[in-house]
C-alpha positions as CSV (number, residue, x, y, z in Angstrom):
1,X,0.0,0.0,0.0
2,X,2.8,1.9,0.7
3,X,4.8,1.9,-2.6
4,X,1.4,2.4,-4.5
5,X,0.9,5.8,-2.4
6,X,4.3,6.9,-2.9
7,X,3.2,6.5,-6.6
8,X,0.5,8.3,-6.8
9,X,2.0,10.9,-4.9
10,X,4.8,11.0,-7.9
11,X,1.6,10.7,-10.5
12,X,-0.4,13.8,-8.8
13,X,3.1,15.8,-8.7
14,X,2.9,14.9,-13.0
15,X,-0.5,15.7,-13.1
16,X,-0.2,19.1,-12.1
17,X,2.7,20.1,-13.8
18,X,2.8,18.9,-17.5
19,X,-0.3,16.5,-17.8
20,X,-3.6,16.0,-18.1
21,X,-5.6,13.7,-15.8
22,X,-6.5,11.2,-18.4
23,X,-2.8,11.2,-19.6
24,X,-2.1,9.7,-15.9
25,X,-4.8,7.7,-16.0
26,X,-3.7,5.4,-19.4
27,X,-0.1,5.7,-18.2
28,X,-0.6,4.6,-14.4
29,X,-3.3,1.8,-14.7
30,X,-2.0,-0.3,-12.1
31,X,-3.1,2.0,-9.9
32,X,-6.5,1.6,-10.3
33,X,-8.1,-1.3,-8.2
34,X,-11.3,-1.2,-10.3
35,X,-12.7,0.3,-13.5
36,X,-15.4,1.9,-11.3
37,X,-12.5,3.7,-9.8
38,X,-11.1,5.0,-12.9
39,X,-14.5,6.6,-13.6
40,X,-14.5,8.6,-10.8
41,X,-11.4,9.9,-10.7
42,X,-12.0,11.1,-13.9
43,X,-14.3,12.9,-12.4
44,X,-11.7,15.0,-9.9
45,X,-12.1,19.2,-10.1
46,X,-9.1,19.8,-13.3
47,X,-6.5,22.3,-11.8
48,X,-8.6,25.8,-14.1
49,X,-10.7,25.0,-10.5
50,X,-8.0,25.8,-7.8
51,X,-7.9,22.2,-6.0
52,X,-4.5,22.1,-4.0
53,X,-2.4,19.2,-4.4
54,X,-2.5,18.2,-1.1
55,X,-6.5,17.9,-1.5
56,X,-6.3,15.8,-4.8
57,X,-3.6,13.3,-3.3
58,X,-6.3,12.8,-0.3
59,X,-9.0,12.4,-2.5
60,X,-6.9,9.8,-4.2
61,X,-5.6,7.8,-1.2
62,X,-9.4,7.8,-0.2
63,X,-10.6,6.2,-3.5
64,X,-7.3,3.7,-2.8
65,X,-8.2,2.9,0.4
66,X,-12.3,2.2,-0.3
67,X,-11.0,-0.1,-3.2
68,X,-10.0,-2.7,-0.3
69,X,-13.2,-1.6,1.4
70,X,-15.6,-3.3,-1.3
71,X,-17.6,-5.7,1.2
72,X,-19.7,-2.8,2.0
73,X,-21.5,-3.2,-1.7
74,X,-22.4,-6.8,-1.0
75,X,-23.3,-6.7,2.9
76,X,-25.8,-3.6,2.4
77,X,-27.2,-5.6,-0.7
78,X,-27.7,-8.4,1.4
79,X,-29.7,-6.5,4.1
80,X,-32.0,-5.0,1.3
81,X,-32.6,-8.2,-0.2
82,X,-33.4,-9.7,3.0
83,X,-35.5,-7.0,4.5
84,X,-37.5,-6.8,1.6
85,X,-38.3,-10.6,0.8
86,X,-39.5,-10.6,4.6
87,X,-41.7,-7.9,4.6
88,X,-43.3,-9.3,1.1
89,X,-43.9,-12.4,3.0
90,X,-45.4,-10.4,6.0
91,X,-47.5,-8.2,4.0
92,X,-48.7,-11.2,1.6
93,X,-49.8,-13.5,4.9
94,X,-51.5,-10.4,6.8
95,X,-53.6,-9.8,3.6
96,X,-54.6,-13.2,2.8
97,X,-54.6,-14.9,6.8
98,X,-56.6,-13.2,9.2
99,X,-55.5,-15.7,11.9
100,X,-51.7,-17.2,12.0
101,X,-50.6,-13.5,10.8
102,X,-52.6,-10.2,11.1
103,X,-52.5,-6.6,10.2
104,X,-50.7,-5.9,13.8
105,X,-48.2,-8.4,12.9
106,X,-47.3,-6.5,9.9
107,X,-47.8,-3.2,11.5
108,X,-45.4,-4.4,14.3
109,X,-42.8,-5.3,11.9
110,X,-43.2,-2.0,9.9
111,X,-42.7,0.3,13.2
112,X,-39.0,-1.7,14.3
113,X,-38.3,-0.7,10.6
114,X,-39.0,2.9,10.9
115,X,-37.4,3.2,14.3
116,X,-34.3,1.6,13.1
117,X,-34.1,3.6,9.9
118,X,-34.9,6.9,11.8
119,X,-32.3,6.6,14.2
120,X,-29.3,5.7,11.2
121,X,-30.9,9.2,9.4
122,X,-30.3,10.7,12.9
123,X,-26.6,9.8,13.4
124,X,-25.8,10.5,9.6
125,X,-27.3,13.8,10.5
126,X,-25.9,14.8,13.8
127,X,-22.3,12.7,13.2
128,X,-21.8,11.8,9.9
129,X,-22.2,14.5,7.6
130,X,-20.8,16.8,10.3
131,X,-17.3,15.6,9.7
132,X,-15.0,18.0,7.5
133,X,-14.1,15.4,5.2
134,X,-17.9,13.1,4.7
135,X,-19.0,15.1,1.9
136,X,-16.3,16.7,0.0
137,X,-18.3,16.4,-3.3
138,X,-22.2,16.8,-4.3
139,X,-24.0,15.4,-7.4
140,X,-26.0,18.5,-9.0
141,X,-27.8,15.9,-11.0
142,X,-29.4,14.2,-7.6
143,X,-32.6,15.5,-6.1
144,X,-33.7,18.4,-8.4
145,X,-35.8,20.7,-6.9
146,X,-39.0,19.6,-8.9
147,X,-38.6,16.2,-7.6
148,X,-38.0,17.5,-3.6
149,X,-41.2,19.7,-4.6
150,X,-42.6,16.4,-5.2
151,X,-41.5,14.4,-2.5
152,X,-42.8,17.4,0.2
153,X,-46.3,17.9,-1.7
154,X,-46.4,13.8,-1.6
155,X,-45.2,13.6,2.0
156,X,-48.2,16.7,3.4
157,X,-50.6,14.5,1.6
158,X,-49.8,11.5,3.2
159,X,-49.4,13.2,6.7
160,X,-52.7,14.1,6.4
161,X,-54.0,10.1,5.4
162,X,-52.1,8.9,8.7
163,X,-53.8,11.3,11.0
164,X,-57.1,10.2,9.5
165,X,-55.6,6.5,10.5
166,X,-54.9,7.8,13.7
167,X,-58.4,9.2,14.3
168,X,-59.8,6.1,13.1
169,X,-57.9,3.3,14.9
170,X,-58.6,5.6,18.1
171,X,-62.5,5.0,17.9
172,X,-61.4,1.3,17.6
173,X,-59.2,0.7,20.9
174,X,-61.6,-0.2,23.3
175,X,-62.2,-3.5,21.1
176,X,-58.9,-3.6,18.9
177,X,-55.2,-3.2,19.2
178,X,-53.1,-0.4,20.1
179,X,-50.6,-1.2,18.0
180,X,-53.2,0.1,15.0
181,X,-52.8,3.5,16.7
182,X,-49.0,3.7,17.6
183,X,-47.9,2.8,13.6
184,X,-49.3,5.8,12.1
185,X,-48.4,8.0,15.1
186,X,-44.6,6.7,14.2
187,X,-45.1,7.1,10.7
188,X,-46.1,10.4,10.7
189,X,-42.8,10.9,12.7
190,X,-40.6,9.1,10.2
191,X,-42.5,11.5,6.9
192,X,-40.9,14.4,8.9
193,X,-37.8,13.2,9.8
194,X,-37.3,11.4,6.5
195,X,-38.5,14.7,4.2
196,X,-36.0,16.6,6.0
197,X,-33.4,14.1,5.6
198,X,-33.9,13.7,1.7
199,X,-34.2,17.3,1.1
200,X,-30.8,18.4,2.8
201,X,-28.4,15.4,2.1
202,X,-30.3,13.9,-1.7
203,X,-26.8,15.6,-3.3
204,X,-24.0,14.0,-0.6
205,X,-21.3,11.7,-2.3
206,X,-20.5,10.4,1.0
207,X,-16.4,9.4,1.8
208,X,-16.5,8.9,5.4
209,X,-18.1,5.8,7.1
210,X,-19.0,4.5,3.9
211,X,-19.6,0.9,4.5
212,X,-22.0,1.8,7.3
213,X,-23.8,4.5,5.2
214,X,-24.1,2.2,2.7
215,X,-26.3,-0.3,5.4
216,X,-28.2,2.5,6.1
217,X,-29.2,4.1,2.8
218,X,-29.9,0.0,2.1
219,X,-32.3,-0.1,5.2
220,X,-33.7,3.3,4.3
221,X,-34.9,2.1,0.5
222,X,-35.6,-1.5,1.8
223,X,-38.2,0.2,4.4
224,X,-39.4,2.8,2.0
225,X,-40.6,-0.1,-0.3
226,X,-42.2,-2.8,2.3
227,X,-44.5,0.6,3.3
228,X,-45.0,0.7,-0.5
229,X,-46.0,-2.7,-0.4
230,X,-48.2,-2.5,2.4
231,X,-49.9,0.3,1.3
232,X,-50.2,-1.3,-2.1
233,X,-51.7,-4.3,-0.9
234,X,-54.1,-2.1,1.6
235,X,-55.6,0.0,-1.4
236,X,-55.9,-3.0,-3.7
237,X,-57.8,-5.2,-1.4
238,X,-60.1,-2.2,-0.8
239,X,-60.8,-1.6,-4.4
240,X,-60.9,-5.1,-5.4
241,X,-64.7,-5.7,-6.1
242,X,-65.0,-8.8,-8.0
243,X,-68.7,-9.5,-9.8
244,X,-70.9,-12.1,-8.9
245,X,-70.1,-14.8,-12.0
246,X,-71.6,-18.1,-10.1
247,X,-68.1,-18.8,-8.6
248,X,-68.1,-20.2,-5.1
249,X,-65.4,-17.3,-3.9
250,X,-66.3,-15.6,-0.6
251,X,-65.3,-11.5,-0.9
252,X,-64.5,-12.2,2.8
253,X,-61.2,-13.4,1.7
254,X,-60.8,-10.2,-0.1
255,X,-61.8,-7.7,2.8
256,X,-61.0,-9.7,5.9
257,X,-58.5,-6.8,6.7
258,X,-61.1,-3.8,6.6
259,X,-64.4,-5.3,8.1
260,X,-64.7,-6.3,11.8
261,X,-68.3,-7.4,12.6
262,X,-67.6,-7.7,16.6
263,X,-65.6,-4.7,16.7
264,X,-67.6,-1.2,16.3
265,X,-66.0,2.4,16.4
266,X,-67.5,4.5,19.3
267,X,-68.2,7.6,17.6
268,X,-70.1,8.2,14.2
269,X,-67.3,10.4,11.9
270,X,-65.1,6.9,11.9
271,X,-66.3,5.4,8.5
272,X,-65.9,8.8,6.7
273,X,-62.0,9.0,8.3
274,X,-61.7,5.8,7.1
275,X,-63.1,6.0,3.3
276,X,-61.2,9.0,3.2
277,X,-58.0,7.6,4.3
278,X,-57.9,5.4,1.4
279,X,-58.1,8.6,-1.2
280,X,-54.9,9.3,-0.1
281,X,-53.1,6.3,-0.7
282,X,-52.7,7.0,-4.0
283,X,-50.1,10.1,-2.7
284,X,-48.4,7.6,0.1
285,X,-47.4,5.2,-2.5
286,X,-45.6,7.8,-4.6
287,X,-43.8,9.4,-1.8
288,X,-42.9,6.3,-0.5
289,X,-41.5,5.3,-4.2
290,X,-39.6,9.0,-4.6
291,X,-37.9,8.1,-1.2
292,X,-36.6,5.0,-3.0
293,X,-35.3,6.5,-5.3
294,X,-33.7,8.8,-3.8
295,X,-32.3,6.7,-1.7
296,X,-30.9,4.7,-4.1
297,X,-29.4,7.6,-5.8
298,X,-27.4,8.6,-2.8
299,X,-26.6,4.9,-2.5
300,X,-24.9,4.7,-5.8
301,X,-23.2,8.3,-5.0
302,X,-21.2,6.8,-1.8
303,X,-17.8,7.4,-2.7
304,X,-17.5,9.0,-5.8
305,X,-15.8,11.7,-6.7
306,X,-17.5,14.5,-9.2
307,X,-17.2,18.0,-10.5
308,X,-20.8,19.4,-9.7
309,X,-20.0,22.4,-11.7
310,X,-20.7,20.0,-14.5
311,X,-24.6,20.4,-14.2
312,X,-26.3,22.4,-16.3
313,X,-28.9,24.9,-14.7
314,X,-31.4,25.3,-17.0
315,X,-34.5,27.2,-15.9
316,X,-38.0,26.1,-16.3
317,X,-40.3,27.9,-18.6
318,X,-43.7,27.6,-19.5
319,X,-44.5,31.0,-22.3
320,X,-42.6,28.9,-24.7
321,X,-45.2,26.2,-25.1
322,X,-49.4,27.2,-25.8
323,X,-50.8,23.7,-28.0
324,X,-49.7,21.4,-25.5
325,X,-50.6,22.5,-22.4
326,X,-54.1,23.2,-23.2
327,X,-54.6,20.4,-25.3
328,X,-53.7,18.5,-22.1
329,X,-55.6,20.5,-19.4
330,X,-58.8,19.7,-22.0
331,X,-57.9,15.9,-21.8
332,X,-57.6,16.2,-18.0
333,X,-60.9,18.0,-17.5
334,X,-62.6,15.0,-19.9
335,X,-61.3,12.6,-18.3
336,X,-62.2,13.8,-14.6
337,X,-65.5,14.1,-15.6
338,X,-65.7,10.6,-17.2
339,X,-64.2,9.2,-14.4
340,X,-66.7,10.5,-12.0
341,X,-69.5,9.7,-14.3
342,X,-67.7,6.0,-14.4
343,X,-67.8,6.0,-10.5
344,X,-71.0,7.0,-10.2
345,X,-72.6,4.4,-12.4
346,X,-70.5,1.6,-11.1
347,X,-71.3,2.0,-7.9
348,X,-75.2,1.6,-8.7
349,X,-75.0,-1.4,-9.7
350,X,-76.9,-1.6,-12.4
351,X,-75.9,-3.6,-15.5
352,X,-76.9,-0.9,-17.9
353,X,-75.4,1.8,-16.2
354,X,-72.1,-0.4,-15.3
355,X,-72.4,-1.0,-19.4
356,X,-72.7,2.2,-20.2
357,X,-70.2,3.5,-17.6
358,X,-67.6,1.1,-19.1
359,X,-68.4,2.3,-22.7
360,X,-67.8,5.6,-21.8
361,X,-64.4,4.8,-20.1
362,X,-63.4,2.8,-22.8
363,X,-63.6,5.7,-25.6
364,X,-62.2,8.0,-23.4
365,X,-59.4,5.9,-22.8
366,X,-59.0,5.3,-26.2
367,X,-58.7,8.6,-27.3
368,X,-55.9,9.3,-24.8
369,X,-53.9,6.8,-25.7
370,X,-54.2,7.3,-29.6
371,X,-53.6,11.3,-28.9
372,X,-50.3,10.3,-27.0
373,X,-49.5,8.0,-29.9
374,X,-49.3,10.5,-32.9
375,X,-47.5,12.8,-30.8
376,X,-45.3,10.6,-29.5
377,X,-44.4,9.7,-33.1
378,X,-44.4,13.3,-33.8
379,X,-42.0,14.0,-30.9
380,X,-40.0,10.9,-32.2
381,X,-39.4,12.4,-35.7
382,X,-38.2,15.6,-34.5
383,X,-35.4,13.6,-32.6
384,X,-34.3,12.1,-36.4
385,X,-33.8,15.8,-37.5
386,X,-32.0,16.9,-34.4
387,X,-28.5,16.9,-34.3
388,X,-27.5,17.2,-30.6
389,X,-25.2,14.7,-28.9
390,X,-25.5,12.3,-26.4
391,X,-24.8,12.7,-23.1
392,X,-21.7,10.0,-22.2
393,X,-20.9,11.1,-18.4
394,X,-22.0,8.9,-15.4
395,X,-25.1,9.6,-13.9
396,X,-26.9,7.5,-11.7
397,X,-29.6,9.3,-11.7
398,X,-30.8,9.3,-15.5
399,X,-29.6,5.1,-15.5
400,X,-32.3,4.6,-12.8
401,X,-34.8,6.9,-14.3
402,X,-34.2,4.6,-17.2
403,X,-34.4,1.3,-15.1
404,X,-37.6,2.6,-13.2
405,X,-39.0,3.8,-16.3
406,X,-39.2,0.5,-18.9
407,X,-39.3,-2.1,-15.5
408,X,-42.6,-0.3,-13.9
409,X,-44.1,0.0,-17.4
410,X,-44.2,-4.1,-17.9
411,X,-47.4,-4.2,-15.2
412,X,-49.4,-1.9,-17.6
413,X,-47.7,-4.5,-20.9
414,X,-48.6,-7.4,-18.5
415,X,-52.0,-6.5,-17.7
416,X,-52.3,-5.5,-21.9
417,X,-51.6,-8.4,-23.3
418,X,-53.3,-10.9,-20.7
419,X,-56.8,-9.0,-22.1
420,X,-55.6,-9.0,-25.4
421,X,-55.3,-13.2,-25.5
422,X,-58.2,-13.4,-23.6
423,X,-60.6,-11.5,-26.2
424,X,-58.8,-13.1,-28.8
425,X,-59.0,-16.5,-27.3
426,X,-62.5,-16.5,-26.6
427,X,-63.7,-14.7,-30.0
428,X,-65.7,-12.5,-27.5
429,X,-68.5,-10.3,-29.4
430,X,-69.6,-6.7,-28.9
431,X,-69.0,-3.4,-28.2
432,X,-67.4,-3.5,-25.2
433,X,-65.2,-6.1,-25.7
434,X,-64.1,-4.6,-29.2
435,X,-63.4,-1.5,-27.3
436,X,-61.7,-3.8,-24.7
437,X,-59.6,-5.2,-27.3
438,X,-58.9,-1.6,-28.9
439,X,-57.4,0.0,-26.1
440,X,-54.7,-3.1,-24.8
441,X,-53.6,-2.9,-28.0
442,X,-52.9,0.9,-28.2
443,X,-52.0,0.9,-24.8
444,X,-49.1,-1.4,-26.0
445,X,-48.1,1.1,-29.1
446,X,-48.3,4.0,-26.8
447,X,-45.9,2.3,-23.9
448,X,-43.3,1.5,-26.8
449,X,-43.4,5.0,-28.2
450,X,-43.2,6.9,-25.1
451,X,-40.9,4.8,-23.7
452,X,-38.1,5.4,-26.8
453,X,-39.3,9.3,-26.4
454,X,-38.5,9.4,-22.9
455,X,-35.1,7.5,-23.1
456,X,-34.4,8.8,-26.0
457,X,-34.9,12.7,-24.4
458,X,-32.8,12.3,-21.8
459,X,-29.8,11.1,-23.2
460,X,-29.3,14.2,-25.3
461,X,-27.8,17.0,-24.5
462,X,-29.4,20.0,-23.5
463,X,-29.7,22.8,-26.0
464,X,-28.2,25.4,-23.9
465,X,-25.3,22.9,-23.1
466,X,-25.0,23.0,-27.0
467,X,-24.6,26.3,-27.1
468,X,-22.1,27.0,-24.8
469,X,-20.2,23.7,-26.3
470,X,-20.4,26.2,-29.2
471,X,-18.7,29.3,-27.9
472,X,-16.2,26.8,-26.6
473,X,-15.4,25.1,-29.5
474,X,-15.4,28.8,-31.6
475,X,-12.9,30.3,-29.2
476,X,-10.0,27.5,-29.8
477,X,-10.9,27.6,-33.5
478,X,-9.9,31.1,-33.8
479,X,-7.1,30.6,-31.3
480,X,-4.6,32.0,-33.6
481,X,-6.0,35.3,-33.9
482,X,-6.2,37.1,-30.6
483,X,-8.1,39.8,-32.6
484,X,-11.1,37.6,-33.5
485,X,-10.7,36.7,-29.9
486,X,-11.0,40.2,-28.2
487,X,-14.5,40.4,-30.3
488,X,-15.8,37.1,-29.7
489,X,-15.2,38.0,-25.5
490,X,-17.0,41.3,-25.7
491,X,-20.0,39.9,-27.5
492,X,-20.0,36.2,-25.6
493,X,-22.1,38.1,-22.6
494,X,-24.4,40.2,-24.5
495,X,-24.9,36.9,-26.6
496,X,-25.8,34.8,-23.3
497,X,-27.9,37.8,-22.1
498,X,-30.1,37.9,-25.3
499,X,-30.2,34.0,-26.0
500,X,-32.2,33.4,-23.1
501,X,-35.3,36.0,-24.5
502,X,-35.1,34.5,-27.9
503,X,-37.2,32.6,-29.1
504,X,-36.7,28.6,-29.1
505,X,-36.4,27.5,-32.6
506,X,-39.0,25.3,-34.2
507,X,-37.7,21.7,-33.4
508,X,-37.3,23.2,-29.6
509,X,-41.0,24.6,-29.4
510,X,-42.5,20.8,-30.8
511,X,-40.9,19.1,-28.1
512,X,-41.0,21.2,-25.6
513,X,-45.4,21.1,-26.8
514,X,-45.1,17.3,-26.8
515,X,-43.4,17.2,-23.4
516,X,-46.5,19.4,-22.5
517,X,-49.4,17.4,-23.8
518,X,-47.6,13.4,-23.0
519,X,-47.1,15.1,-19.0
520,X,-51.0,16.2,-18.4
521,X,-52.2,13.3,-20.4
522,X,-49.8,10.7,-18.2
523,X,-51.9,12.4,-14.8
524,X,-55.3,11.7,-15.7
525,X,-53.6,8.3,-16.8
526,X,-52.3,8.0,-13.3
527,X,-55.7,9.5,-11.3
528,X,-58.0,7.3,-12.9
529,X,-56.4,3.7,-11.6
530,X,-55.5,5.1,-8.8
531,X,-58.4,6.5,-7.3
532,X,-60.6,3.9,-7.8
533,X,-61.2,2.9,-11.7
534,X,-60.9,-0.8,-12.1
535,X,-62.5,-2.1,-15.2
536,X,-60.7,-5.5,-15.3
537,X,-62.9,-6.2,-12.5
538,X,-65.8,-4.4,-13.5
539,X,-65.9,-6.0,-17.4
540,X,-65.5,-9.9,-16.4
541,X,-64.5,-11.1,-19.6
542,X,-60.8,-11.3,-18.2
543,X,-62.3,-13.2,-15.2
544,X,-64.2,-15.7,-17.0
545,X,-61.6,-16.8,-19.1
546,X,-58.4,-16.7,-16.3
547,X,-60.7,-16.9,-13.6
548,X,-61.0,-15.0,-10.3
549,X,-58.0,-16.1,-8.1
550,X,-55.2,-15.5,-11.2
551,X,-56.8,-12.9,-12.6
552,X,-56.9,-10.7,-9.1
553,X,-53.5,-11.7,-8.7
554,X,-52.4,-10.7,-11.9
555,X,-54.1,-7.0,-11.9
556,X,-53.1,-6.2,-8.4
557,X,-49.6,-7.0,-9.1
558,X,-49.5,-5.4,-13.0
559,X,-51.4,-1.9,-11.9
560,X,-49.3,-0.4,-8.8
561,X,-46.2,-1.1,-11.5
562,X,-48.7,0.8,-14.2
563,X,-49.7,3.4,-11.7
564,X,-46.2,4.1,-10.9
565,X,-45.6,4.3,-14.1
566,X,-47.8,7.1,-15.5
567,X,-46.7,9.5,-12.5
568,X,-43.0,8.2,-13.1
569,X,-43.6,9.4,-16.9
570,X,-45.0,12.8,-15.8
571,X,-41.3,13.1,-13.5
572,X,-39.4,12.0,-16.8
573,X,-41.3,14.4,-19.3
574,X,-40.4,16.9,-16.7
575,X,-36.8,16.8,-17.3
576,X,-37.0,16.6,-20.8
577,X,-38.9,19.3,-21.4
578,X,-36.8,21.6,-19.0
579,X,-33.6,20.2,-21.1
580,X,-35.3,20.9,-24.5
């Protein structure tokens, strides 16, 4: 360990006096324990940014030193894994066995988790990030301030839905547990403690107790996601209403969780805190899903070293786009009020009105979908006549954007193409199953296209990043003639003052109205599933042909993925249009 120090010590000394970084890097790559370590010291502040030697040598040692240090990786992995296959099997026996394993079981389990994560968020707090060497670096790409927006707005909304809990299980405990009371007291605790933690330390590329951050931020996304489960589980059992179709199935099996017959609240307002409770899951899932992510993010941040004067700021602007937007807000307003016209007649139980009810969803649905489509393609062809680069640098944060974004949308593909065979397969006539058929099959299209938008949007460059690559490039072209120079410096900042009141040219304005319209048309995409619209139930030509137990299975384990991600699109969209 030594001799390799006193070589880098001799390779910093080079580094700063006649070479470049990546010059070292080819010509010293012994010194590198792992590929992944090569990366990030490629990522060191250059010398134009005043770094001291003596700061780049420790920075150095450090990435030496946590090359020997690996175990960390694999133990914190471990611990997720672990954490989370438990609590799947937990959640899964207290939804289906109302006597070997109940909800307080479950409950129990969840409150030890949120203790123990709250107290590592607490020492990273008070010890950890108070050291003078823990966070020597930030990633400006981590935890943008639309997404903290998000993850407050998300985190108010479900403080409000565990106070409603907590009135509610309070008009139960003369008759039922207390434990029913004390989880939503502690995790309305952990929303505050957690929201503040996020917010402050989302950017920290962490270098000091790294092994035993990495255990924590493990425990952290491993607890945000059995809550997501839970919660999951809660609001599908609630909305699962399966029609009477002569099969012996009790719905006791479905509800045993919500209904008590011996057990009765002692004041009147309890059912109305408790319907409305379930409104609100909707915004408890996503925030417990933007803490995973975030928590992953700083996760794969531990350690590295970057220059976060890389990141672009690029302001948001809305005068620059008109179509899209109200094209969208018009699709959003339709779609609330079919929706609540769909609620209404389902809930009567009529058959015409449920028929009628489903045509209407159907067509709606339908036309969103084949709106997103051509703009999507629309969107898609602009990208062929745009020349701007791809982004190559490392960023954890697009990658899992990525990940999140094509593995959530297989529950919608799943859910797609199981109606799609089963129409097919059973040469089902009619209107409704026609439409049925229709809208898996452009709801297939439309996931492919947006998908490749999406992906496609974030890996370019953004256009003001082009520009300034521009300048840059001009400057060394005319290098040779300072006079050229001298004219090019006195305009640069009148040029960056004016560029930003310009107008976007007409390949910006497109995508930047398809961002628009895909983002508002994704939301009433996300409101309708998950508050409450459920026509695989509702339309039983699914359930006669995969019948009850597989198909329930199948859609409430396809449409939390699909419901993630439609609000995970709007998120994505977001960025591209800001970078556009």
């Amino acid at each position: 360990m030594k001799t390799v120090a006193r070589q880098m010590f001799r390779t910093c000394n080079k580094l700063f006096s006649r070479k470049t970084l990546n010059d070292v890097v080819e010509a010293h790559p012994s010194n590198m324990e792992t590929a992944a370590q090569m990366d990030n010291i490629q990522h060191l502040t250059s010398p134009s940014h005043n770094t001291s030697v003596r700061d780049s040598i420790h920075h150095i040692e450090a990435v030496m030193e946590r090359a020997h240090h690996g175990g960390g990786w694999l133990l914190s992995g471990i611990i997720c894994i672990n954490i989370l296959i438990l609590g799947c099997a937990l959640v899964s026996g207290s939804a289906f066995n109302s006597v070997a394993i109940t909800a307080v079981h479950r409950q129990i389990f969840l409150i030890i988790l949120l203790l123990l994560t709250m107290s590592w968020m607490l020492f990273y707090t008070v010890f950890t990030s108070r050291k003078d060497e823990a966070v020597s670096f930030r990633d400006g790409h981590a935890g943008p301030a639309w997404l903290r927006a998000g993850l407050l707005l998300f985190g108010l909304l479900s403080l409000i839905m565990d106070i409603f809990k907590i009135a509610t299980a309070v008009g139960y405990l003369h008759c039922d547990s207390a434990v029913k009371v004390a989880f939503p007291v502690v995790q309305a605790v952990f929303l505050f403690v957690q929201t503040y933690f996020l917010w402050i330390h989302v950017k920290d590329c962490v270098q000091l107790h790294t092994n035993f951050t990495r255990c924590g931020l493990t425990l952290t996304l491993s607890t945000n996601l059995v809550v997501w489960m839970a919660a999951v589980t809660e609001e599908s059992l609630h909305q699962t209403d399966i029609p009477d179709l002569n099969y012996n199935v009790s719905q006791r099996m479905y509800r045993a969780s919500f209904v008590n017959k011996k057990c009765n609240c002692s004041y009147s307002a309890c059912y109305t805190l408790k319907e409305a409770s379930y409104y609100l899951y909707p915004f408890n899932i996503e925030y417990s899903l933007f803490a995973s992510a975030m928590a992953y993010v700083m996760w794969k941040n531990i350690g590295r070293l970057v220059d976060d004067h890389s990141h672009h700021k690029i302001k948001f602007r809305i005068g620059d786009v008109c179509l899209g937007p109200l094209t969208g807000v018009l699709l959003v307003v339709a779609g609330l009020a079919t929706f609540i016209v769909y609620e209404v007649d389902i809930e009567t139980g009529d058959v015409k009105k449920t028929d009628k009810a489903l045509l209407i969803h159907f067509i709606m649905n339908i036309v969103i979908v084949s709106m997103m489509s051509l703009s999507t393609v629309i969107g898609c062809i602009i990208y062929r006549l745009d020349h701007r680069e791809h982004v190559s640098e490392k960023n954890p944060t697009r990658s899992l954007d990525v990940g999140l974004l094509v593995g959530a949308s297989l529950g919608q593909f799943i859910i797609s193409y199981f109606t799609i065979v089963a129409v097919v397969a059973t040469e089902a006539r009619g209107y409704l199953n026609a439409l049925n058929l229709t809208w898996a099959l452009l709801t297939v299209l439309q996931l492919g296209l947006q998908n490749y938008f999406i992906i496609e949007g974030l890996h370019r460059e953004p256009f003001h990043g082009m520009q300034e690559a521009a300048l840059h490039t001009n400057a060394h072209a005319f290098q040779g003639r300072p006079e050229i120079i001298i004219v090019q410096e006195s305009h640069k900042s009148s040029h960056f003052l004016t560029s930003s009141r310009d107008k976007p040219s007409w390949k910006r304005r497109v995508l930047k109205e398809v961002c628009a319209f895909l983002l508002l048309a994704n939301i009433i995409l996300w409101i309708m599933p998950a508050f409450g619209a459920r026509p695989q139930f509702d339309h039983p030509i699914e359930i006669q042909f995969y019948k009850v137990s597989m198909w329930t299975a199948i859609v409430n384990i396809g449409l939390p993925f699909g419901i993630f991600y439609r609000m995970h699109s709007v998120a994505s969209l977001f960025e591209v249009y800001v970078i556009s």
